[in-house]
N, C-alpha and C positions, 0 to 999 in steps of 0.2 A: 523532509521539508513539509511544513504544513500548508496546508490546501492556498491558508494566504495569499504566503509565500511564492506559491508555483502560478495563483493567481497574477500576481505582482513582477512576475520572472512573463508571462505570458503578453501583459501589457506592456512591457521594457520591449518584447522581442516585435510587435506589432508598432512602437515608436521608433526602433531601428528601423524595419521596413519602408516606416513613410520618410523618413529622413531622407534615407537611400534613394526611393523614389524622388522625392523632392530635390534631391540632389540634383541625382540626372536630370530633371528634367529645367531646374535652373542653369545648370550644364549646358544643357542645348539652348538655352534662350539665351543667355549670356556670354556666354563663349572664354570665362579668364582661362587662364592657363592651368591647365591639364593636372599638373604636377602642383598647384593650390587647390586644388578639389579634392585628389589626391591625401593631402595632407590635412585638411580641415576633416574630412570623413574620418581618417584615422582617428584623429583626435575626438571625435567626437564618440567612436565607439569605442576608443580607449575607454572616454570619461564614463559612459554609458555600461562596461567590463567592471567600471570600480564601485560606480554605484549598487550592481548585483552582489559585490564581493561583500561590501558593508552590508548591504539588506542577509545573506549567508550569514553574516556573523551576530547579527542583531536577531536570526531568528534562528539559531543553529538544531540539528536534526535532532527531535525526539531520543532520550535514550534508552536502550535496545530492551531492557530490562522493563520498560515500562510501557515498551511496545508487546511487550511478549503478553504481561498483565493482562491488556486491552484482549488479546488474542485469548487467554484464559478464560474472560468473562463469556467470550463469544464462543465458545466451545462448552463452557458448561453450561448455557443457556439456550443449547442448540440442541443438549441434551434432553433437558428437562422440557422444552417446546413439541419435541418428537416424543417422547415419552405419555407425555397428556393428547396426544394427537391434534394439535395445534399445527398445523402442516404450514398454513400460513406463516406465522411465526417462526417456525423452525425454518424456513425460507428465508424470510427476511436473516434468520443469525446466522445462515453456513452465505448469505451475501456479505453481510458486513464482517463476516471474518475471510474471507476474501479481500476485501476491500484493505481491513488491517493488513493482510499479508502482503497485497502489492505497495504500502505506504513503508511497509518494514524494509522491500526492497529498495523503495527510490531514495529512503531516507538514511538507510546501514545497507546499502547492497556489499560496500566493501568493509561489513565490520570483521577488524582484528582476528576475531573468532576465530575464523574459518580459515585464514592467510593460509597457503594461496587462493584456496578456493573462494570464489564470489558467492555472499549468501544471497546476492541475486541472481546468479544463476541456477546454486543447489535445491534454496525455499521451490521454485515454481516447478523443477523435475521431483521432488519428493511430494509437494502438495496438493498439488492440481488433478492426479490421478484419484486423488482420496476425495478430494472437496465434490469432483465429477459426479464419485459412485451418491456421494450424499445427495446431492443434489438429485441424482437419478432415482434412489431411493422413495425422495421426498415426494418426486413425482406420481410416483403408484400408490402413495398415501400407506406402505406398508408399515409393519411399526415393525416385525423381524427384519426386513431388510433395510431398516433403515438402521438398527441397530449393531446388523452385521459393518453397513459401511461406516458407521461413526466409530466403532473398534477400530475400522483399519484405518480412519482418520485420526486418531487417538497415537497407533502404532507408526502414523506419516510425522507426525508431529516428535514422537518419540527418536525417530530415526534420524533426525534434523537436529536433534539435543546430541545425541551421539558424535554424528557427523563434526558439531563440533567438540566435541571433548568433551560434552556434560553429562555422560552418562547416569547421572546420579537424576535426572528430569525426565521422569517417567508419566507419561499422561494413559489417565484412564480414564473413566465412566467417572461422572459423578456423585458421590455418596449421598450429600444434600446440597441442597443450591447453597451458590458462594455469595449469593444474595437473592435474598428469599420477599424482597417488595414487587417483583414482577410475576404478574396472576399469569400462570400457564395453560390453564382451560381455555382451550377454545370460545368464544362469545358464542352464545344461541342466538341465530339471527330467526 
C-alpha cells in the first residue's frame, strides 16, 4: 500500500471512531430505539468497509518485482557508501532498505511466491538478523566488519530468492554502482 494510502486508511479509521463515539453519545441523549442505532451504525460502516475497498483498488499494491528493484538500489548503495567510509550515508541506505522491506511485507506479504508460506513472515526471520549485524557494523565505523556483515546480508537476501524458487537470484557485492550520480565520499566538514 503506499504511504497515501495507509495514510488515507488511517483517517477512515479515526472517522469511524468519532462516529461511534458520536453515536453513543446521541444514543444517550436521545434515546430512539436500540435496534435503529444498531442498524444505522452498520450501515454506515458497511458504506465506510466500501469506500476502503474502492480506495485498495484505485491504489493497488506496488508490484513485487519493482519493489525488489527499490531494494537493489538500496543494497548497492549501502555498498559503495560503506566502502568510501561514508558511515552516515551507509546508515541512512541499510535504513531505507529496511523501510523497503517492511513496505514489501504490508504490501505482498501474501505474494504467490512463497504459497504457503507468508513473505511476511519469512522476509523479517531471514533479514532482520543481517540488516542488525550491518547496522552494528556501521556503528564501529569498521570497513572489515562492515563488509563481513553486508556478505551476509547479500547471502540473507540470496536465501529469500531461494526460499521462493529463484534460485537463479544471486546477490553480491557490487562491481560498479547501478548509478553512479550519487557522490560517495564523505563531505569534509
Amino acid at each position: 500500500m503506499s504511504r497515501r494510502l495507509i495514510e488515507l486508511l488511517a483517517i477512515l479509521g479515526v472517522a469511524v471512531a468519532a462516529i461511534a463515539v458520536t453515536t453513543v453519545t446521541v444514543a444517550a441523549q436521545s434515546s430512539p430505539p436500540v435496534d435503529s442505532q444498531k442498524t444505522a451504525l452498520a450501515s454506515e460502516v458497511a458504506a465506510l468497509k466500501a469506500q476502503v475497498a474502492q480506495l485498495q483498488l484505485q491504489h493497488p499494491a506496488p508490484e513485487l518485482g519493482q519493489q525488489m528493484l527499490q531494494l537493489q538500489i538500496r543494497h548497492d548503495r549501502l555498498w559503495w557508501a560503506g566502502q568510501s567510509g561514508n558511515w552516515t550515508m551507509a546508515y541512512f541506505m541499510v535504513g531505507e532498505l529496511g523501510e523497503a522491506l517492511r513496505g514489501i511485507e504490508q504490501t505482498n506479504g501474501d505474494a504467490p511466491e512463497l504459497q504457503p508460506e507468508k513473505l511476511s513472515e519469512l522476509m523479517p526471520s531471514i533479514m532482520n538478523p543481517a540488516i542488525k549485524e550491518v547496522q552494528e557494523a556501521l556503528a564501529t565505523q569498521d570497513k572489515a566488519a562492515f563488509s563481513k556483515a553486508y556478505d551476509k546480508l547479500s547471502a540473507a537476501c540470496t536465501a529469500c530468492h531461494q526460499a521462493a524458487g529463484n534460485t537463479f537470484l544471486i546477490m553480491q557485492r557490487p562491481q560498479t554502482p547501478l548509478l553512479d550520480n550519487l557522490r560517495y565520499d564523505p563531505v569534509a566538514q
